[in-house]
C-alpha positions as CSV (number, residue, x, y, z in Angstrom):
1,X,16.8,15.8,-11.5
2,X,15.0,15.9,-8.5
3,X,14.8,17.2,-4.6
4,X,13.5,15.2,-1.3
5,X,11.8,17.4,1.0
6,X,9.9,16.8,4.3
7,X,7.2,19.3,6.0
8,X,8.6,18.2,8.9
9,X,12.4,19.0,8.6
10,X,14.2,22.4,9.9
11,X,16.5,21.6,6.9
12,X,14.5,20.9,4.4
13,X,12.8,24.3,5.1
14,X,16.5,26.3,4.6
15,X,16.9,24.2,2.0
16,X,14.3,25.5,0.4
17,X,14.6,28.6,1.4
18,X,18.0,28.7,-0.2
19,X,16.5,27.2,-3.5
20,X,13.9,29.7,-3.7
21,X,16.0,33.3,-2.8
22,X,19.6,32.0,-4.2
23,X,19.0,29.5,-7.0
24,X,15.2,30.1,-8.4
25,X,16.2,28.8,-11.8
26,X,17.1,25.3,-10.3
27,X,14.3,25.2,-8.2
28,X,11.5,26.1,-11.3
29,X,13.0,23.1,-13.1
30,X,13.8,20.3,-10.8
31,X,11.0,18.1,-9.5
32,X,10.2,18.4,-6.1
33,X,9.5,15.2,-4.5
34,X,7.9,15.1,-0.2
35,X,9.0,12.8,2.7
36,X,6.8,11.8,5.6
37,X,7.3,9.7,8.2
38,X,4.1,7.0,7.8
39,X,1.7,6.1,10.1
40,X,0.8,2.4,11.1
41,X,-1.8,2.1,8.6
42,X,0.9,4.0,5.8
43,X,3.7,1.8,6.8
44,X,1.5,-1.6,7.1
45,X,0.4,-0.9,3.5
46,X,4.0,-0.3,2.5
47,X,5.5,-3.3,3.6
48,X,2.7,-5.4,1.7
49,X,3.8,-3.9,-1.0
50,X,7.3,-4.8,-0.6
51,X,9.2,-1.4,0.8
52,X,9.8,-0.4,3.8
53,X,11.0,2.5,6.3
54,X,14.1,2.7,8.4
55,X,13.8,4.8,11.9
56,X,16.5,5.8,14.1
57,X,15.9,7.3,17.3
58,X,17.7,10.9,17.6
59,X,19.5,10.8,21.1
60,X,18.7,13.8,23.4
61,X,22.2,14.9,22.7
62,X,21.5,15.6,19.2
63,X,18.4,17.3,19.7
64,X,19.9,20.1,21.9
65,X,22.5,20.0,18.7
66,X,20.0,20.7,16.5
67,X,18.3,23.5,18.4
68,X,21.5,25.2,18.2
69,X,22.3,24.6,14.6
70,X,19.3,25.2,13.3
71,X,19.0,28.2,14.9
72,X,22.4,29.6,13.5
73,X,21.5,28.8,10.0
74,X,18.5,30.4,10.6
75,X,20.2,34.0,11.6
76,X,22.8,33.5,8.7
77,X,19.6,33.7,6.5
78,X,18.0,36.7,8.5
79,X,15.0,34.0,9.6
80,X,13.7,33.8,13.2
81,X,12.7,30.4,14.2
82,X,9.2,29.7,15.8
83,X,9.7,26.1,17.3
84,X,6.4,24.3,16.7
85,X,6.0,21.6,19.6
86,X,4.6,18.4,17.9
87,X,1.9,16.7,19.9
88,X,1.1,13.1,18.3
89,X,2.1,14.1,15.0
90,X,0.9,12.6,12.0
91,X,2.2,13.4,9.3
92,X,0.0,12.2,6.8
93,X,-2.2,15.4,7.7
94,X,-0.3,18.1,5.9
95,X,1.9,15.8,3.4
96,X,-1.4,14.2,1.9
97,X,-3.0,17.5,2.3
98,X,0.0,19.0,-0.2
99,X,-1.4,16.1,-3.1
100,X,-4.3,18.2,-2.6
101,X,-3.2,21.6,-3.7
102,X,-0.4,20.1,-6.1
103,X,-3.3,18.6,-8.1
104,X,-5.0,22.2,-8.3
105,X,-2.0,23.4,-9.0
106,X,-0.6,25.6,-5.7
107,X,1.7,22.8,-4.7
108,X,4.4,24.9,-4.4
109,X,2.5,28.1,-2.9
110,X,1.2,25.6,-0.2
111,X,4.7,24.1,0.5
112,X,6.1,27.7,1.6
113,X,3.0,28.6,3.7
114,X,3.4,25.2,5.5
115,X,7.2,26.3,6.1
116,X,5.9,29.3,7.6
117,X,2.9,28.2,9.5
118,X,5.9,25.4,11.2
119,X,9.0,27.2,11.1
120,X,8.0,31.1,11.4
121,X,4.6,30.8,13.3
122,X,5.8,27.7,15.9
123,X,1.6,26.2,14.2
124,X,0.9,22.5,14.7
125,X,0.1,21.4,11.0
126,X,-0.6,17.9,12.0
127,X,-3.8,19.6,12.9
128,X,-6.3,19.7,10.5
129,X,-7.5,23.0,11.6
130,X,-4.1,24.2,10.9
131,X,-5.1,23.1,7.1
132,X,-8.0,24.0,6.8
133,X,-6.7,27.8,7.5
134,X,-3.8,27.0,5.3
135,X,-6.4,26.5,2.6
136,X,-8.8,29.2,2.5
137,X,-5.4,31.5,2.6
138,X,-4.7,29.7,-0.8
139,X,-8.5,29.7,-1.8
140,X,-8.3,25.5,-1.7
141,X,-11.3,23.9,-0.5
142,X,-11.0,23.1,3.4
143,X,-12.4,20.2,3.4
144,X,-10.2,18.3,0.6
145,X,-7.4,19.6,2.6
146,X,-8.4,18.0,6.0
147,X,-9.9,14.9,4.2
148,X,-6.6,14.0,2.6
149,X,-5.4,11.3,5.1
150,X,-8.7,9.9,5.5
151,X,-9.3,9.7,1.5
152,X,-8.2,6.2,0.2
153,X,-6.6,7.3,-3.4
154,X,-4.8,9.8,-1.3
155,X,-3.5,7.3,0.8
156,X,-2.5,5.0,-2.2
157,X,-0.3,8.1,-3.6
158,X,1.2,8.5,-0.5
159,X,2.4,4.9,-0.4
160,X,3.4,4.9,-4.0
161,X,5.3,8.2,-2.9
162,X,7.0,6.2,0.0
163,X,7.6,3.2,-2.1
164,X,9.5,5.2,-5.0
165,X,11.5,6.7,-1.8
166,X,12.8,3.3,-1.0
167,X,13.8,2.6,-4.6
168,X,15.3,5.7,-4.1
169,X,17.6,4.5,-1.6
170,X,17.1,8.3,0.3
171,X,18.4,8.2,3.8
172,X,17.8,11.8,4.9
173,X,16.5,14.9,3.7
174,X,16.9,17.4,1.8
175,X,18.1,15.4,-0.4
176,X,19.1,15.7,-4.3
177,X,19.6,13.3,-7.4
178,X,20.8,14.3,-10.3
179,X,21.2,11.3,-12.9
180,X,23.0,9.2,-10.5
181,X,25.2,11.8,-8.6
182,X,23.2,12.0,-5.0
183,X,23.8,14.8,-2.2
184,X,22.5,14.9,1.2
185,X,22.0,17.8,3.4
186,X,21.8,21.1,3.0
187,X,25.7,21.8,2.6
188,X,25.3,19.8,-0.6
189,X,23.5,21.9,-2.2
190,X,25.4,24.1,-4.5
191,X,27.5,21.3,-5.7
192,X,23.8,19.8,-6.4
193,X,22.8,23.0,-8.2
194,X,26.4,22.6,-10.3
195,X,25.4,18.9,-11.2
196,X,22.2,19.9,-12.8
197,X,24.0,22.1,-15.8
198,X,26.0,19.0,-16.5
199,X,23.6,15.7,-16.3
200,X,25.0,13.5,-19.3
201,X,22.0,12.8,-21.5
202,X,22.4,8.9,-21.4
203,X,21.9,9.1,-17.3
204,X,18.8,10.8,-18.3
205,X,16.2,9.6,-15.4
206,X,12.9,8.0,-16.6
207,X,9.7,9.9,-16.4
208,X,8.6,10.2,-12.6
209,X,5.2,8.8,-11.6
210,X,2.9,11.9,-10.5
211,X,3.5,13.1,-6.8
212,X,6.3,10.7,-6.3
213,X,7.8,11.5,-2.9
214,X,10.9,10.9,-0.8
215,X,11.9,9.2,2.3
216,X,14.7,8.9,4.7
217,X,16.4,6.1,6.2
218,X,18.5,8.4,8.9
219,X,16.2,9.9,11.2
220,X,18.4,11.1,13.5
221,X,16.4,14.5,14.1
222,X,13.3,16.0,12.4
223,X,14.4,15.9,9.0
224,X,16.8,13.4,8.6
225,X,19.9,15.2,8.3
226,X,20.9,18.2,7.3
């Protein structure tokens, strides 16, 4: 049982909002599993290696949609959104930087102040400074944080991460598997959190690879879909 998320998605961040304050149990027991959109060198090494990733351009239309939606949600939750403005994002920066803290195990700690940094503080964390803050709030070193999308092994994870996304079959995020029931958005989420208590053992899922991460195919708007 498992849960796609993206740094980069207004949904994924009320999804896991809505993980963390109204189903904590589910949320300490499923594996969490990133989404990033890759970069050249990202998606040049993932097609050698046989996967690949699906872009749709979000029409203006949507994106005032969006605004709007995201903003309701949002209120319903008592949350105020800070909308970051993304300059030549790469998102490499803070998704590679999270295989950082997850191997020193503040994975999840650094996942929530990346939410807020985005989503609360309107921060840029395709920036490295914005990391490099990010760490010594979570006493990580700086400089492993900023490194990450420069480090080659790091790199290699993420593209392992991508490729077990395609596998996957993900087209959006948040998204959530449990044995071979999928749910998309963050609507689906309850009847997610119902699937979990009922999995049938032989669906069972193999062991996941370390860090494995997820991937959308619909990218109609910052996340995916919602």
């Amino acid at each position: 049982m498992h849960w796609y998320f993206s740094l980069r998605s207004p949904y994924s961040w009320l999804a896991h909002h809505d993980l963390l304050h109204r189903y904590p149990e589910t949320a300490a027991r499923v594996e969490w599993r990133m989404f990033f959109e890759p970069d050249d060198q990202s998606l040049t090494a993932l097609r050698s290696a046989r996967g690949d990733f699906p872009y749709v351009a979000m029409s203006r239309a949507k994106h005032f949609y969006i605004l709007q939606d995201v903003r309701r949600l949002a209120a319903d939750r008592g949350l105020e959104v800070a909308w970051p403005i993304d300059r030549q994002p790469r998102w490499e920066v803070p998704h590679l930087a999270y295989l950082v803290a997850a191997d020193a195990g503040r994975g999840r700690e650094f996942i929530d102040a990346v939410y807020r940094a985005r989503w609360q503080q309107g921060r840029d964390i395709c920036d490295p400074a914005t990391m490099a803050s990010l760490a010594a709030d979570l006493s990580l070193d700086p400089k492993m944080l900023t490194g990450a999308a420069e480090d080659p092994e790091r790199r290699a994870a993420g593209v392992r991460a991508l490729l077990a996304v395609h596998r996957d079959g993900v087209f959006g995020v948040p998204f959530f598997v449990a044995g071979r029931e999928k749910f998309w958005g963050i609507d689906r989420l309850p009847a997610f959190v119902a699937a979990t208590a009922v999995v049938p053992s032989d669906v069972a899922e193999p062991p996941a690879e370390p860090h494995r991460a997820s991937m959308g195919a619909d990218q109609g708007h910052a996340g995916g879909c919602g």
